[in-house]
Backbone as a chain_set.jsonl record, in Angstrom:
{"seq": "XXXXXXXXXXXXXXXXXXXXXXXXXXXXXXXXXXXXXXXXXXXXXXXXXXXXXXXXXXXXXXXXXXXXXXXXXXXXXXXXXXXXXXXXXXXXXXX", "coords": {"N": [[-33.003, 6.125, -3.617], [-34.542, 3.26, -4.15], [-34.043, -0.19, -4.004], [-34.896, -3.71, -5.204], [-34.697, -6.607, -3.378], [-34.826, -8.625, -5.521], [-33.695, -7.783, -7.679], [-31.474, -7.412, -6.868], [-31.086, -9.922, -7.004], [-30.758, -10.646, -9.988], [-29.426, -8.793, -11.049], [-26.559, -10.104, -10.073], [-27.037, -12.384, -11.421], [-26.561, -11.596, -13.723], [-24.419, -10.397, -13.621], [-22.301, -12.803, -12.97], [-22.012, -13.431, -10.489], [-22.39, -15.769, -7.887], [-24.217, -15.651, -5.249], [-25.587, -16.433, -2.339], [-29.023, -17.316, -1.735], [-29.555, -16.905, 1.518], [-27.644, -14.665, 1.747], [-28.811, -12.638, -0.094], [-30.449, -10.544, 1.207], [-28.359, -9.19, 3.204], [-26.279, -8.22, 0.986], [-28.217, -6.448, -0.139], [-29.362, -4.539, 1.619], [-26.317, -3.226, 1.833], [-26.182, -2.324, -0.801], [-28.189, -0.667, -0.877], [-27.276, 1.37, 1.094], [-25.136, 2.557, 0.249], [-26.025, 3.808, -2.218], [-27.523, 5.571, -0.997], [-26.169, 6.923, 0.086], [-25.06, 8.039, -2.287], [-27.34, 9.692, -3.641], [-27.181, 11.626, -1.627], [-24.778, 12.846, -2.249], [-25.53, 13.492, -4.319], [-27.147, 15.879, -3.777], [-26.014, 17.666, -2.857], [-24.811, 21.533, -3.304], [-23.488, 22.088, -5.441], [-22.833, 24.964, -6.982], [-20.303, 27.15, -8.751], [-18.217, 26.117, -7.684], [-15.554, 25.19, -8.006], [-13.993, 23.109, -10.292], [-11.782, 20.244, -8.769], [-8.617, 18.717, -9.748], [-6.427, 17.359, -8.031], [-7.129, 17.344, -4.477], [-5.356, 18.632, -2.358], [-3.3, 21.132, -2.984], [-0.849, 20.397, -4.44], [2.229, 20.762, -6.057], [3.866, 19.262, -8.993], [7.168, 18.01, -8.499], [9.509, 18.471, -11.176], [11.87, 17.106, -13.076], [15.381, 18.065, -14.184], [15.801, 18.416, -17.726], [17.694, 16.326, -19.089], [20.423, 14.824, -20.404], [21.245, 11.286, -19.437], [22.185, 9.149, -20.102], [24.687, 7.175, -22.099], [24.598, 7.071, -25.445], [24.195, 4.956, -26.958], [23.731, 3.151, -29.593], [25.12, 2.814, -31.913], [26.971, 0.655, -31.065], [25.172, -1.135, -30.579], [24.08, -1.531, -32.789], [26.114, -2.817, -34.101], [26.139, -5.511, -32.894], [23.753, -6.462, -33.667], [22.107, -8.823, -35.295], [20.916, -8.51, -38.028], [20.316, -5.662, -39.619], [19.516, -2.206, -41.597], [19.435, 0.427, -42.748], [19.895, 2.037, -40.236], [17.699, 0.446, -38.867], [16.816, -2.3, -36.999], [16.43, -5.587, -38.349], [13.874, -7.897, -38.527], [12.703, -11.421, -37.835], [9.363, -12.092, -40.216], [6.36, -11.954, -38.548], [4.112, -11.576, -39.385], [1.78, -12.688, -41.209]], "CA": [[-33.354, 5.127, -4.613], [-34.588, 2.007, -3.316], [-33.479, -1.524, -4.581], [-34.964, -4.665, -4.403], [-33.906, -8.129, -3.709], [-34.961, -9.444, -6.737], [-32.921, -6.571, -8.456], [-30.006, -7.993, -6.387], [-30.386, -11.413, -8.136], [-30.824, -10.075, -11.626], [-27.689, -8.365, -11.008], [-25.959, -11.339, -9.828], [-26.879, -13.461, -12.346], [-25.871, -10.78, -15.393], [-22.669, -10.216, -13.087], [-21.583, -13.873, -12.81], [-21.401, -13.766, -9.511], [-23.351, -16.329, -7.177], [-25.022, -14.846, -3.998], [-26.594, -17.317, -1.718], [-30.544, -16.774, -0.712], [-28.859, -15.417, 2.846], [-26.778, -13.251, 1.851], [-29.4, -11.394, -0.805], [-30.699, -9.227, 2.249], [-27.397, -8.438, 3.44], [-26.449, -7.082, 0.141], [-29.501, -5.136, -0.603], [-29.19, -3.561, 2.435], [-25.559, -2.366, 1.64], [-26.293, -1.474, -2.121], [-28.917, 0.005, -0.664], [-26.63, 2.263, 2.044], [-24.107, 3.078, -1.081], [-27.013, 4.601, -2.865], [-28.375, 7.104, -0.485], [-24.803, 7.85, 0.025], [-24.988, 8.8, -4.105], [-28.13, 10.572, -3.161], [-27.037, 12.667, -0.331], [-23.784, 13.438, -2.698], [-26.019, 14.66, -5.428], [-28.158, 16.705, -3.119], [-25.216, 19.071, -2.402], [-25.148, 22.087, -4.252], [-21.915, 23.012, -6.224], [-22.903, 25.956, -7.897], [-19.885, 28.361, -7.632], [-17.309, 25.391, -6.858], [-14.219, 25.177, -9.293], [-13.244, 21.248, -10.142], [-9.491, 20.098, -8.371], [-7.55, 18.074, -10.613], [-6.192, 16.759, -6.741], [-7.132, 17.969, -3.494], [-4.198, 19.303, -2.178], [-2.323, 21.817, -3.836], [0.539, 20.031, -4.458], [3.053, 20.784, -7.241], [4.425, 18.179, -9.05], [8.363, 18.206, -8.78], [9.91, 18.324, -12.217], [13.66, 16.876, -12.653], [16.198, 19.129, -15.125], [15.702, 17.761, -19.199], [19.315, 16.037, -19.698], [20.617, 13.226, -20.894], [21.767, 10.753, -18.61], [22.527, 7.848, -20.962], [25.621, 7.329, -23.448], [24.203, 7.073, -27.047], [24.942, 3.146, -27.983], [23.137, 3.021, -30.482], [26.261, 2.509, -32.612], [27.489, -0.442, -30.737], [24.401, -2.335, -30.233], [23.579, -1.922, -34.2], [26.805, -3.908, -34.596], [26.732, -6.548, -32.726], [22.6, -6.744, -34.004], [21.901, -9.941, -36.183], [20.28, -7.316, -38.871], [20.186, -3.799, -39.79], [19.45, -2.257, -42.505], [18.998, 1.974, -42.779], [19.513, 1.977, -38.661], [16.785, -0.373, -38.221], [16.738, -3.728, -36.684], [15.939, -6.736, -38.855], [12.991, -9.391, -37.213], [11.926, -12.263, -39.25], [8.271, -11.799, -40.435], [5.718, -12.783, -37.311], [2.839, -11.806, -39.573], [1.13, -13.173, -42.596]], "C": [[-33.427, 3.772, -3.919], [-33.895, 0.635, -4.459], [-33.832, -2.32, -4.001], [-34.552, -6.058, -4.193], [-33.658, -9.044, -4.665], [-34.097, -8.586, -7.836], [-31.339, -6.944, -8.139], [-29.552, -9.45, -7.177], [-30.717, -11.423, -9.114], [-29.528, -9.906, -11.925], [-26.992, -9.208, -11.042], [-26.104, -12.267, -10.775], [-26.232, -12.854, -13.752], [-24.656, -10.722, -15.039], [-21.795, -11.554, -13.279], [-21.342, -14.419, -11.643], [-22.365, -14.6, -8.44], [-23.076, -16.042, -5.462], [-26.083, -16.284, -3.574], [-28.257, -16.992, -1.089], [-30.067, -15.947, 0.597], [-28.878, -14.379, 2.679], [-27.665, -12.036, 0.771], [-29.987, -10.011, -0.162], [-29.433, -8.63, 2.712], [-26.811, -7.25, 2.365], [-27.317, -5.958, -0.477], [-29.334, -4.214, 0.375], [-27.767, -2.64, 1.898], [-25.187, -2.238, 0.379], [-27.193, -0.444, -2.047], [-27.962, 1.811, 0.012], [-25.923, 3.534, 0.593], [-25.431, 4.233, -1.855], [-27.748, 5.35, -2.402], [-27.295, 7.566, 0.031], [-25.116, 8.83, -1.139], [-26.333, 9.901, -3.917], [-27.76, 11.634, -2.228], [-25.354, 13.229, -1.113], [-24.423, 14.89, -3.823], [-26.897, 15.895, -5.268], [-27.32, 17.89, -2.756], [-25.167, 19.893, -3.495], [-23.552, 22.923, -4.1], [-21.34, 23.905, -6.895], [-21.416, 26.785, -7.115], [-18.073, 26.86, -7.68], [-16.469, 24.931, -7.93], [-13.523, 23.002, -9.297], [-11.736, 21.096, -9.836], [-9.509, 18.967, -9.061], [-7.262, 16.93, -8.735], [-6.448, 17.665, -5.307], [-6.162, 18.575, -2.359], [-3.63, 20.091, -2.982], [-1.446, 21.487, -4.088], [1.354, 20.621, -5.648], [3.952, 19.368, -7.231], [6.216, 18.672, -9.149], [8.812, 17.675, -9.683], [11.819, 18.132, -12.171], [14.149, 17.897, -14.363], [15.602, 18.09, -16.717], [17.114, 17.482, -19.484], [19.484, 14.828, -19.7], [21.398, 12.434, -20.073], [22.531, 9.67, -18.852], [23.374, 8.167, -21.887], [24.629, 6.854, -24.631], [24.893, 5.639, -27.365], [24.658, 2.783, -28.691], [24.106, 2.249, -31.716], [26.606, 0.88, -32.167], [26.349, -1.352, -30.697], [23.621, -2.55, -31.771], [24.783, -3.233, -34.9], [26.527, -5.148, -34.285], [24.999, -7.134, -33.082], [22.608, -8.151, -35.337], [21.547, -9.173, -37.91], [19.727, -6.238, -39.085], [20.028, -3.906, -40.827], [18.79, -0.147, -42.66], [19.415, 2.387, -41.085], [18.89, 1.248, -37.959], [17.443, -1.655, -37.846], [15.623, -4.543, -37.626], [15.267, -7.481, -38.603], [12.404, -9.989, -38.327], [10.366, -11.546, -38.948], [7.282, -12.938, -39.594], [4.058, -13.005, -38.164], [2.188, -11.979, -40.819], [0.46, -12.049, -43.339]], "O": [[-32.52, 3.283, -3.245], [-33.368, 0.808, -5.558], [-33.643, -2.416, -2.788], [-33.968, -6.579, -5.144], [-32.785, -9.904, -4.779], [-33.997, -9.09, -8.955], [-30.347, -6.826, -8.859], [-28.514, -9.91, -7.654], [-31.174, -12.529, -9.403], [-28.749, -10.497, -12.673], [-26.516, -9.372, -12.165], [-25.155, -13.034, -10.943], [-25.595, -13.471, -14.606], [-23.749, -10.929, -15.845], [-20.65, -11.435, -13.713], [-20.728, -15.47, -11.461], [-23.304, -13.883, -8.096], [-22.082, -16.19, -4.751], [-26.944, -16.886, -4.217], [-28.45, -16.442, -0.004], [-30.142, -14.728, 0.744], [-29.552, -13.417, 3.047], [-27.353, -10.846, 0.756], [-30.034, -8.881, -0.649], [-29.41, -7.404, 2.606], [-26.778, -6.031, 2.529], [-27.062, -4.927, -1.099], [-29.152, -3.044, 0.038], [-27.961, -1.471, 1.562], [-23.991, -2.042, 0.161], [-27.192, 0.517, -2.816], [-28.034, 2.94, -0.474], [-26.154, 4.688, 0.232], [-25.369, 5.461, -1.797], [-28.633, 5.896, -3.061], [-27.357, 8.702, 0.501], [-25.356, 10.034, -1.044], [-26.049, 11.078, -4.142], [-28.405, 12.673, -2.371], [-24.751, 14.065, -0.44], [-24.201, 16.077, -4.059], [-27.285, 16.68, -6.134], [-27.817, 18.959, -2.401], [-25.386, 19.413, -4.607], [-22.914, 23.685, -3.375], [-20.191, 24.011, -7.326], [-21.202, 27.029, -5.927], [-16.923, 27.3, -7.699], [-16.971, 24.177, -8.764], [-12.947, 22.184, -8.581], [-10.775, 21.612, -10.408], [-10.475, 18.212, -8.954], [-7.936, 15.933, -8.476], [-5.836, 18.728, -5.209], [-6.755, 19.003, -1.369], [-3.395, 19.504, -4.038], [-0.667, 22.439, -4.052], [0.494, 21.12, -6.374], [4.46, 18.689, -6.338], [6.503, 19.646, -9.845], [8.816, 16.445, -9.622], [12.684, 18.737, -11.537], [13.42, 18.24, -15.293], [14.988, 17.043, -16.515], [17.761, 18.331, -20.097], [18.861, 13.926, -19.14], [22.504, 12.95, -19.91], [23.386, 9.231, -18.083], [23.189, 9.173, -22.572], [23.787, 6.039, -24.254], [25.961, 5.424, -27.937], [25.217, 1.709, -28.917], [23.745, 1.228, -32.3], [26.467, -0.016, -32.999], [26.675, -2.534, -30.805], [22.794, -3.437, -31.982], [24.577, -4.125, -35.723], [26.594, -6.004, -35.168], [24.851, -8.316, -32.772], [23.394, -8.03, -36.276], [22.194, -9.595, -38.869], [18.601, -5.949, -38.68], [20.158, -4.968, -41.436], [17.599, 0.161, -42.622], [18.946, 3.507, -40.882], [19.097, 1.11, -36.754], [18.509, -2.015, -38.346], [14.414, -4.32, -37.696], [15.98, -8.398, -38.196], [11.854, -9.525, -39.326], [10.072, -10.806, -38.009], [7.265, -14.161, -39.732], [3.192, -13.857, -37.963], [2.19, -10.944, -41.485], [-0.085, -12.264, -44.422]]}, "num_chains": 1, "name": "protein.A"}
């Protein structure tokens, strides 16, 4: 897929981003490169070829399900400004 310079400062101007006259050949060239990369990706043929999640087989290591934390729940409802069922009390933020 080709791309041309004037395609580069289209872009650039919808992007936000200002590109000096110079540098519009430099980047064309390597939007250009990138895109017969994407070409020469889509040209391979994957029939047959199962999608990886990650390329390595790894397994993820899983830790035990237990509780590690005391239950304070109790103590930090007391010393709370307002409760009310279990809940915490917060003035009203929204109209």
């Amino acid at each position: 897929m080709a791309i041309a310079s004037s395609d580069i400062a289209k872009l650039a101007h919808l992007a936000r981003i200002a590109i000096s006259d110079n540098e519009v050949g430099q980047v064309t060239e390597r939007i250009s490169d990138v895109l017969k990369l994407v070409d020469q990706l889509q040209a391979v043929d994957t029939q047959g070829v199962k999608p990886m999640a990650h390329p390595l087989d790894a397994v993820q290591r899983l830790r035990a399900d237990q509780i590690t934390e005391r239950d304070e729940r109790e103590a930090f409802q007391a010393i709370a400004p307002a409760t009310e069922d279990d809940l915490y009390l917060v003035p009203r933020v929204i109209e």
